[in-house]
C-alpha positions in Angstrom: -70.8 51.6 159.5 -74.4 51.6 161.6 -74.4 48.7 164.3 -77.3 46.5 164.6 -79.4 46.0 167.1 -77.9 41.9 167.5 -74.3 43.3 167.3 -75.2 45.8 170.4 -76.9 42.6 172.0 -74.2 40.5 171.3 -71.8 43.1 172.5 -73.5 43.4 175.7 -73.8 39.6 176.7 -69.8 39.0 175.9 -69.3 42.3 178.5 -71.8 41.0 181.1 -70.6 36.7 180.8 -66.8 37.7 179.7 -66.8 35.0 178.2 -67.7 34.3 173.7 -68.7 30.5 175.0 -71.0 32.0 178.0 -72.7 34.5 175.8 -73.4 32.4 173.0 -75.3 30.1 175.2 -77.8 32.5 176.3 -78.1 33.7 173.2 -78.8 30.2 171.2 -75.9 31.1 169.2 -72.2 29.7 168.4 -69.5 31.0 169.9 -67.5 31.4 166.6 -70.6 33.7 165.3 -70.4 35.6 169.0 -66.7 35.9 167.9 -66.8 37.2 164.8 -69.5 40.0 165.6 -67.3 41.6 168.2 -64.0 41.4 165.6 -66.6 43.0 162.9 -67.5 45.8 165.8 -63.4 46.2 166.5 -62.5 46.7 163.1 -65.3 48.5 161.6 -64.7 50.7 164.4 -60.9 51.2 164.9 -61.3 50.6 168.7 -60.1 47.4 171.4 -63.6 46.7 172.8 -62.0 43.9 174.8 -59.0 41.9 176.2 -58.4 38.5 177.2 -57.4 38.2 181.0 -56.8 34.4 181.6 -59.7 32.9 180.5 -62.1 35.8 180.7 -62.8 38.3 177.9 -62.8 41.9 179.5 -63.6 45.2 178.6 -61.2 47.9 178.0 -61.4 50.9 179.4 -62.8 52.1 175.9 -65.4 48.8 176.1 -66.6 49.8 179.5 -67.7 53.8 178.3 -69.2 52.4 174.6 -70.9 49.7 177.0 -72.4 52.6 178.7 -74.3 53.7 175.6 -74.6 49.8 174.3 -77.1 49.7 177.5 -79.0 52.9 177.3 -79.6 51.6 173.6 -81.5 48.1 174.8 -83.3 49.9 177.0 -85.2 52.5 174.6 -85.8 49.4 172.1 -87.7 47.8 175.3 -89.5 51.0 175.9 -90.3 51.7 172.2 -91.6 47.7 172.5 -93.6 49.2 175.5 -94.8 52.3 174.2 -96.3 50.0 171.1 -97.9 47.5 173.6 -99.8 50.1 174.8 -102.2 50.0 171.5 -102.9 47.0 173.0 -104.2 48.2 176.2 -104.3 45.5 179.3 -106.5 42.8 177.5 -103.8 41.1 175.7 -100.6 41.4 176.0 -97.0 39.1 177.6 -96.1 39.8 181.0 -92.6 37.9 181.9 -92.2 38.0 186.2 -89.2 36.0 187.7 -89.0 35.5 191.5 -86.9 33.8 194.1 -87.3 30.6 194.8 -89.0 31.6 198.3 -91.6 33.5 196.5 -92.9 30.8 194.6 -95.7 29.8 196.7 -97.5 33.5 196.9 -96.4 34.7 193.7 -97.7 31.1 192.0 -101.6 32.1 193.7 -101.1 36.4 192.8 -100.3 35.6 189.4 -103.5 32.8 189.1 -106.0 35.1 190.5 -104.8 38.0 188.0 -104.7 35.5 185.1 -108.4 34.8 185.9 -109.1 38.6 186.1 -107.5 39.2 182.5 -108.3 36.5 180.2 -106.0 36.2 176.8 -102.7 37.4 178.6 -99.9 35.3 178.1 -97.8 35.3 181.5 -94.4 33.5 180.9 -92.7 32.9 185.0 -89.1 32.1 185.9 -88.7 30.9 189.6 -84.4 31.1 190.0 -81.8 31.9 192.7 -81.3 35.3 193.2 -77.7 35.0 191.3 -80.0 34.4 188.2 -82.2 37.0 188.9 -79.5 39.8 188.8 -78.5 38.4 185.5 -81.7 38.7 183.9 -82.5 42.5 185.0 -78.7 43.4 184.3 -79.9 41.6 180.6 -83.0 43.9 180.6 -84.9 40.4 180.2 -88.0 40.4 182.9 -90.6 42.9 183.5 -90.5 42.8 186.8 -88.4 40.4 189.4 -89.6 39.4 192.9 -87.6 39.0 195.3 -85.6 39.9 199.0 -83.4 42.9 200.0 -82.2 44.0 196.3 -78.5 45.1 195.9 -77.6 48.7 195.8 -76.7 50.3 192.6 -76.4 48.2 189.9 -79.4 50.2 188.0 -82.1 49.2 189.7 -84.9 50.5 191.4 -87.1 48.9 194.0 -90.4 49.2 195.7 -91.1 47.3 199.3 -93.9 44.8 198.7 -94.4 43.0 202.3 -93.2 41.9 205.1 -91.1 38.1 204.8 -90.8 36.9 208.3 -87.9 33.9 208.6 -88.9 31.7 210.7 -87.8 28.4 212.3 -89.2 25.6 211.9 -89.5 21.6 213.2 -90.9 18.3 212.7 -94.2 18.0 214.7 -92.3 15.4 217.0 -88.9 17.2 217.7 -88.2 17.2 220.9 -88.3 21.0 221.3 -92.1 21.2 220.2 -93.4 19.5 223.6 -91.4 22.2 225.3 -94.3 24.5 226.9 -92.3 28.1 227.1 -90.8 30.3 224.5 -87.7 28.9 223.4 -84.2 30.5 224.4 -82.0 31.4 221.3 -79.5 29.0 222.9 -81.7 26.1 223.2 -81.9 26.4 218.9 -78.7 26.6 218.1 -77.9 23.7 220.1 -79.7 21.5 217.1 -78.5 20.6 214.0 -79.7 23.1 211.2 -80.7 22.9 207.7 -79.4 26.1 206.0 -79.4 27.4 202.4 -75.8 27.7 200.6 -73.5 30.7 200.7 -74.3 33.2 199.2 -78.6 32.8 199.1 -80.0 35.8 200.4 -82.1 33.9 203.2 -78.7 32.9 204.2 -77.1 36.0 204.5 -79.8 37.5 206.1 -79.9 34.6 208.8 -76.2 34.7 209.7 -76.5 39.3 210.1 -79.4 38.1 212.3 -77.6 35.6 214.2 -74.4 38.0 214.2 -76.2 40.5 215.9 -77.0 38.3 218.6 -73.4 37.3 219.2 -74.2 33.9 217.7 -74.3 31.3 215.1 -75.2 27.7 214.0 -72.5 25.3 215.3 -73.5 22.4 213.3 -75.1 22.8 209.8 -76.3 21.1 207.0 -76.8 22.8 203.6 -79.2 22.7 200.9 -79.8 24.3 197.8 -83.8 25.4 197.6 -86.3 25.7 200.6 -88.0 22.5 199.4 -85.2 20.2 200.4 -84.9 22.0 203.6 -89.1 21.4 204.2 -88.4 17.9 203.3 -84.6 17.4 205.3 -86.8 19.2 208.5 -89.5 17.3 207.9 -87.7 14.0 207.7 -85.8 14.9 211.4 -82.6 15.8 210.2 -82.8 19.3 212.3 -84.4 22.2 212.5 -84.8 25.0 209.8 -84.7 28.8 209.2 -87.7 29.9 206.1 -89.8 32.5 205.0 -93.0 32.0 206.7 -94.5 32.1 202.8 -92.8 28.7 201.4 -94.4 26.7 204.1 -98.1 27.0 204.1 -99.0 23.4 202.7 -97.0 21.8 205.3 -98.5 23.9 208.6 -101.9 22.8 206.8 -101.4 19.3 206.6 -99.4 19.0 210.2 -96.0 18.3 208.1 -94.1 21.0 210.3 -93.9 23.4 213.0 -92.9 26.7 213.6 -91.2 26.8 216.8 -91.9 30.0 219.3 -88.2 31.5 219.6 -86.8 34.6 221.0 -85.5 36.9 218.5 -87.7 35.8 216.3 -89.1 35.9 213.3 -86.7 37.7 210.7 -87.8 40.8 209.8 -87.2 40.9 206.2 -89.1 42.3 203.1 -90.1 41.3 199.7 -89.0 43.7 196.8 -90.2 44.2 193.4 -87.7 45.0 191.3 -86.9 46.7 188.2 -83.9 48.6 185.7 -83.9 51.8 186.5 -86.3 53.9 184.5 -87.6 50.5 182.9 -91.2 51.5 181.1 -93.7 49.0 181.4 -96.2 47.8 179.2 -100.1 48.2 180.6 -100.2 44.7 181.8 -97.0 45.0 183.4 -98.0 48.2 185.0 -101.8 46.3 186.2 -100.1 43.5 187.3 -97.9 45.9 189.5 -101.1 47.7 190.7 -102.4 44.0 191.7 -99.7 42.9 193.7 -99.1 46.0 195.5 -102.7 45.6 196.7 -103.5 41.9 196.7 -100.1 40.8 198.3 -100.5 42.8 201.9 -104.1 40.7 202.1 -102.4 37.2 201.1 -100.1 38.1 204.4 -103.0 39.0 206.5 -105.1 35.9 205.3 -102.0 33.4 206.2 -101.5 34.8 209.4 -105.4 34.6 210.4 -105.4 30.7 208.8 -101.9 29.6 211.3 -103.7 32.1 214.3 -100.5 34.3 214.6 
């Protein structure tokens, strides 16, 4: 008996979630109907697709290999989508961009500027964490994502967009900003910091950084998204550790600071990201173009506006 195209989708959210309740939810369905469509696929077929661990539904060895081909088979129904988007050429057209929540700010003005320059597309943007993000390439759901250093493997390819300097910032009237000399790594770390939670990949990357330097942030306070760690700084709860691209209103307007410190910036890099061999439709592919161009100049424009 053929499989359809919903049983292989079905199939493939139930392996990525392991879970029937999980997978329904992102696929606006019940979990009894997710249920019986992989009992179908197991007795039409003769074969275990999964087992119950505890309260997880995993794949049997057998699962894992048919999942292999269950993947390869979403991604040629995208690119035959694709390939019949391409009729359309680059005047019409959906183009479906997620990015980290530290991207928001530049990706927000790229995306603007290219709706202006191609009237009648439809542009649908997701701003998540970058857990999310990995869930919606491994779900073949986004053209492209946006975001920082992208995990190896996992089928994905990668191109580097820009730089995505970390920097650390204060209220105007902390009482590091009157201090007229570049600032020890010491005299930092003696504050009170607002970090990011585990796991975030500005938070990793600050903590290698500080690692590297034999050091690390004594007393902390977390946060879950770089607006409540503007605002936290902001408000003189302590100093903070951004990407130098979340915090141009607030350098504008006086709101914070970014403090001169040794061993700084954070060198880091924004990514776009993709599945592996993932063929784009013409506005995807124009948009690509765009950024690669425009988003070097948005850097270069920044850093002339704050004199760095």
């Amino acid at each position: 008996m053929p499989y359809s195209l919903s049983q292989i989708r079905i199939f493939e959210a139930v392996a990525q979630y392991e879970s029937y309740t999980r997978a329904a939810e992102k696929l606006f369905m019940t979990q009894p109907a997710v249920s019986m469509q992989i009992k179908q696929m197991e007795e039409h077929s003769g074969l275990a697709l999964f087992e119950r661990q505890g309260k997880k539904m995993c794949l049997t060895p057998i699962g894992r290999e048919v999942q292999q081909y269950a993947s390869r088979v979403l991604q040629a129904h995208n690119d035959m989508l694709g390939a019949m988007k391409e009729l359309k050429g680059t005047k019409g057209g959906h183009l479906i961009v997620s990015v980290a929540t530290t991207a928001n700010y530049f990706v927000t003005q790229l995306l603007a500027e290219f709706s202006r320059q191609h009237e009648g597309i439809n542009i649908t943007l997701d701003v998540t964490n970058r857990h999310t993000l990995l869930d919606q390439l491994e779900n073949h759901e986004p053209d492209m994502v946006i975001m920082g250093e992208p995990p190896k493997g996992h089928g994905l390819q990668s191109e580097r967009l820009m730089a995505n300097p970390l920097v650390v910032i204060a209220a105007p009237n902390h009482p590091l900003v009157s201090i007229d000399r570049p600032l020890l790594l010491s005299d930092v770390l003696a504050e009170r910091f607002i970090v990011r939670e585990k796991g975030s990949g500005t938070r990793s990357a600050i903590e290698r950084h500080l690692h590297k330097h034999s050091a690390s942030c004594k007393n902390t306070l977390e946060m879950r998204s770089n607006e409540t760690i503007k605002h936290a700084v902001e408000a003189g709860l302590g100093l903070g550790i951004v990407s130098m691209h979340t915090i141009q209103p607030e350098l504008d307007s006086g709101r914070l600071v970014v403090l001169n410190v040794g061993n700084f910036p954070i060198q880091r890099h924004w990514h776009i990201v993709m599945r592996k061999g993932k063929r784009l439709s013409p506005i995807a592919r124009e948009f690509k173009r765009f950024v690669m161009a425009e988003a070097p100049r948005f850097v270069q424009n920044m850093t002339a506006s704050t004199g760095g």
